[in-house]
N, C-alpha and C positions, 0 to 999 in steps of 0.2 A: 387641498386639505390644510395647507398653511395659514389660507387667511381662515378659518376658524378657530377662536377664542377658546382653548380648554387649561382652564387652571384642574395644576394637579394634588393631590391631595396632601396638605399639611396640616398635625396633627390631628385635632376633631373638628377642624373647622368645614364640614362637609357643608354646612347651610350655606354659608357665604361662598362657597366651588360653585353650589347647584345654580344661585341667586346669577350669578356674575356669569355663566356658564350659560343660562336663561338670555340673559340678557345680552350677552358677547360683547362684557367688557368688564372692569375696574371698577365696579359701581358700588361695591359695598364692601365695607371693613369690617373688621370683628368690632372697633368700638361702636360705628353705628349702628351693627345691630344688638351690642349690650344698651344700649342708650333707648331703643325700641326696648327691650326687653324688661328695662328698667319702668318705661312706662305703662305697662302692660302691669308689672307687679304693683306697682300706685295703684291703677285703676280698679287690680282685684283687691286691692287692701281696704279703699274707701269704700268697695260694695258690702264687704266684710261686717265695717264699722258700721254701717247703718243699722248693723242689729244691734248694737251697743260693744262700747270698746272695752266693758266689763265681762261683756259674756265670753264662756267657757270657748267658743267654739274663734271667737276672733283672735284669745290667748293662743290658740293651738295655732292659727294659720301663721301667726307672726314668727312661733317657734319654728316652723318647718322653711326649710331652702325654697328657693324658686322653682318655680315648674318651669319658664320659659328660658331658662337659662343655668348651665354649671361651669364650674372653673374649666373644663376640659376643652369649652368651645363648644359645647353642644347648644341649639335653642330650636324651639321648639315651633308645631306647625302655625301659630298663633302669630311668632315673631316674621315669618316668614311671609306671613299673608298680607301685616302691617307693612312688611317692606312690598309689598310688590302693588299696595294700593296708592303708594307712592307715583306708579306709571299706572295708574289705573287699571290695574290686572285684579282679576279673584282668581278663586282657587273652588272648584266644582268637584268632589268625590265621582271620581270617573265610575265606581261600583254600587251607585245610589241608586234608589227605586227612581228619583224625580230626572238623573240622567239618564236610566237606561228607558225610560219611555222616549226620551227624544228621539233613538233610535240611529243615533250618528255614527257615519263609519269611521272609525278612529284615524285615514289616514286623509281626512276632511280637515284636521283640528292642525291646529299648530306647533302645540308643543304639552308633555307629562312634566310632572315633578311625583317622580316615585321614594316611599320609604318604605327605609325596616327598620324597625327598630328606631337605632339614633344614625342611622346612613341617608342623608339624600343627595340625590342626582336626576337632572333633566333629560329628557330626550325631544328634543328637536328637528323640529324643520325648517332648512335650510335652503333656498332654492324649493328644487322639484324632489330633493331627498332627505330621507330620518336619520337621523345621527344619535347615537348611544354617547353623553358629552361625561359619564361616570366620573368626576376625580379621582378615582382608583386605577383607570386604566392608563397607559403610557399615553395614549390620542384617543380622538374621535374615535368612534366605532361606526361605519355605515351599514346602514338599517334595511332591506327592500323593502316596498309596498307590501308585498306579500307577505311577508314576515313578522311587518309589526304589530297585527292584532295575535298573533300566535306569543311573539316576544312579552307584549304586555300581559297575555292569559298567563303564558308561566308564571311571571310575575305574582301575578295575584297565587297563583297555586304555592307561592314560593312562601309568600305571606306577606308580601309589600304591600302598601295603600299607596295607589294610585290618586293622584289630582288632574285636573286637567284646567290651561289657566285661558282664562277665557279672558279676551283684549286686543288690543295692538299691540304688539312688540315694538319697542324701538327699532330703525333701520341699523342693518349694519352690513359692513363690506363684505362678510363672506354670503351673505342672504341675497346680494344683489350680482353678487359673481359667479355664484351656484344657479342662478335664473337661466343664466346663457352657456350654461356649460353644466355637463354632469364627468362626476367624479368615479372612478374605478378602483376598489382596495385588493389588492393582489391578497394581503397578509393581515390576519386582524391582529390588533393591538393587544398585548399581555396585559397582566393584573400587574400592578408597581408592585407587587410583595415576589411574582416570579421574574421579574425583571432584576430583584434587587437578589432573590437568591440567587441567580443563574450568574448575578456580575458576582457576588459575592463567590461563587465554586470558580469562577473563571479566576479570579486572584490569587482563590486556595492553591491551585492547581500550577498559575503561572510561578508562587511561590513556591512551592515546594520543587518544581521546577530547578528555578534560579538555586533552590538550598542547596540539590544535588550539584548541580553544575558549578558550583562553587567550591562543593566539597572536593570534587572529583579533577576541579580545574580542567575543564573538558578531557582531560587524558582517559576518563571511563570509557568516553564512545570511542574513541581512537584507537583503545586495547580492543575492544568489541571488534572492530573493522579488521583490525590486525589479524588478528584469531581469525576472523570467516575470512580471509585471505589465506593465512598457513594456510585452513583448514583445505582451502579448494587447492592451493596449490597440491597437498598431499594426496588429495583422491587425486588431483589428474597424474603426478608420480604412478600412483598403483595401475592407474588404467593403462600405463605406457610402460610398466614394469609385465604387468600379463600380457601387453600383444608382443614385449618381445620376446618371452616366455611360451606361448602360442606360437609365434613365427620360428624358434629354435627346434621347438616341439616336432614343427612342419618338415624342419630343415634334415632333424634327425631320423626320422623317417622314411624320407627322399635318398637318403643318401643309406639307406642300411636296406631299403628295396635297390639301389643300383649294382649292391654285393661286389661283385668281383670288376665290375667296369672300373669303380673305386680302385682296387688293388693295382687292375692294368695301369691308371690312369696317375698315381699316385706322384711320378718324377714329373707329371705334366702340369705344370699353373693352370689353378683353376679359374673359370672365365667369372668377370662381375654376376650373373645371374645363375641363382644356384637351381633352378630346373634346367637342365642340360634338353637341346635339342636334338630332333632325330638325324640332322647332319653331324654334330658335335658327337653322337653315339655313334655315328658312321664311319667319321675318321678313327675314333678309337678302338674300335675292333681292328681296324684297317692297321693301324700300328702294332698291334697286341700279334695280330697273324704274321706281320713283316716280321716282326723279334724271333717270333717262333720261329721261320725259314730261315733267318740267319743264325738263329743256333745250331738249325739242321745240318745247316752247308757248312759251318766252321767244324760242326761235328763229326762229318764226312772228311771233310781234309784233315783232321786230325789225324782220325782212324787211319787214312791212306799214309799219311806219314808217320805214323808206326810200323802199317804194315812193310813200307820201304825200307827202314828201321831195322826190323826183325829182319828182315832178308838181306841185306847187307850183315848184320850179323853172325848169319850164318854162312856168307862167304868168308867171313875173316875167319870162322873157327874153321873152315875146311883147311884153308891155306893155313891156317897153323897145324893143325893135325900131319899136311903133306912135309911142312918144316919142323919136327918136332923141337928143335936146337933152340929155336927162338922162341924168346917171351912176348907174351902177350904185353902188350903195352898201351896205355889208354892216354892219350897226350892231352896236354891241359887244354889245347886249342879244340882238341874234342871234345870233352867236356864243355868247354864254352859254346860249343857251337849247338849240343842240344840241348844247353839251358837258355839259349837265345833265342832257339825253334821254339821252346814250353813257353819264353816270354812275350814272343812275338804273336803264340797262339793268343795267350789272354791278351793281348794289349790288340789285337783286331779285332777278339769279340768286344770288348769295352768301346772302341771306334765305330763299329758297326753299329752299337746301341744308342750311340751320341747320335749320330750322323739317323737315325732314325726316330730319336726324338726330337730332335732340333727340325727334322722335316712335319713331322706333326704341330711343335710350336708354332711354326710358323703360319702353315694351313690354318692353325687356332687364330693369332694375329690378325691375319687378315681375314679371317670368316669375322672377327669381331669386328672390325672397321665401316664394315658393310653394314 
């Protein structure tokens, strides 16, 4: 697609795109074909005169602008035909009763020059393929066989006049590189007006861009990033603030179903995992029922040494009774000695409850090690 010739559209100069487009090269300028076009108005001026340079109708045509030419770059089918009989080409109305008897299939010929209006462009054959060579669009356009009598009917339906240029074409490089090779268009070519709006929004767009990032000295997206940061740190806070909420909820539960094993258990350290096991609930009944028997037994020796107590008291009151003379008398060592019996009781049950927990501790201790 490279070595094919498409000049693209500047100003109104669409004759000379189509001309040079035709011909795949450089071949005409806007002055040579105002200089054609100049000679065209002489020759319609002198047929004019023949009727007389006084008559009403030679006055009129002198007033009126050129037909084959305006300041915009326009010229007209007339200018176009004198340039192309230069290479010995004409121009054949492709929709003419004298062409459509020939009966020719259009993708037999070599090349159109279609118009509307004040728009022309060629399409040609290249090699073994049609090309759509428009000024207007950004490249070539390829054409299939198939397509291009349907492309040309549009045409016509659209309101173009179609020509068709009957000759030899000059040789040219991409006509002889397209012979040996055929070409494949993935993407066709836009029109130069959406090309130019779609760069023109890509600018809009890149500028107002750059206006913000200017304003904002990139710190806008940086607070943005910042914020959905907090923001996720804060939900994952909440979701670890409910499982532990949930896991206390578990714990308070566990521990208000254990009831009174709690209470037993209470002088005992409680083990790293807070579901207690069915050994762990085994020793502590086991400890709970030992406290009880040793309350029982300190409870019984008490009792027995009161009752020893009382009966020794009532041998001293006999023996006083038989001495009436003598006073009763209660010596400090006596006294000391059954406040040391009342001390020595509390101070064995307090012993016995250590020496009963500290056995439990330890069974705990080492069931955890395991």
């Amino acid at each position: 697609m490279e070595s094919i010739f498409h000049e693209k559209q500047e100003g109104s100069l669409c004759a000379q795109h189509c001309l040079n487009n035709l011909l795949q090269g450089e071949y005409f300028s806007p002055v040579e074909l105002s200089s054609i076009a100049h000679q065209l108005d002489e020759e319609e001026r002198m047929r004019m005169a023949e009727g007389g340079v006084t008559s009403e109708d030679y006055r009129t045509f002198l007033q009126q602008p050129s037909g084959n030419m305006d300041d915009s770059g326009f010229f007209s089918i007339q200018v176009i035909s004198n340039a192309l009989k230069v290479w010995g080409l004409e121009l054949i109305l492709f929709n003419s009763p004298e062409y459509q008897r020939l009966r020719i299939d259009p993708i037999n010929e070599r090349s159109f020059i279609c118009n509307y209006k004040e728009h022309w462009f060629t399409v040609r054959k290249l090699g073994k393929q049609w090309f759509n060579l428009n000024s207007l669009l950004t490249g070539p356009e390829l054409i299939s066989d198939t397509y291009l009598a349907l492309f040309l009917a549009q045409l016509q339906q659209e309101g173009y006049s179609i020509f068709v240029v009957k000759g030899d074409l000059p040789d040219c490089e991409a006509d002889q590189l397209l012979q040996m090779i055929r070409v494949q268009q993935m993407h066709r070519p836009k029109l130069i007006g959406e090309e130019l709006a779609q760069l023109k929004e890509q600018r809009v767009h890149k500028t107002d861009l750059e206006r913000v990032l200017e304003a904002n000295d990139g710190s806008g997206m940086l607070d943005e990033d910042e914020e959905d940061l907090q923001r996720a740190l804060a939900l994952s806070r909440q979701e670890i603030d409910m499982e532990d909420e949930e896991a206390d909820l578990r714990r308070a539960i566990q521990l208000s179903m254990q009831g009174s094993s709690r209470n037993i258990s209470q002088d005992i350290p409680q083990t790293s995992g807070t579901n207690l096991t069915s050994e762990e609930l085994r020793k502590r009944r086991e400890a709970y029922f030992e406290k009880v028997r040793l309350q029982k037994y300190i409870q019984q020796q008490k009792q027995q040494q009161q009752k020893q107590q009382q009966q020794q008291q009532q041998g001293d009151l006999s023996e006083q009774s038989s001495h009436p003379c003598e006073r009763p008398t209660t010596s400090s060592g006596a006294l000391g000695s059954d406040l040391g019996d009342a001390m020595g009781e509390e101070d064995m049950l307090q012993a016995a409850v250590t020496m009963s927990l500290e056995t439990v501790r330890n069974d705990l201790k080492t069931e955890g090690k395991k």
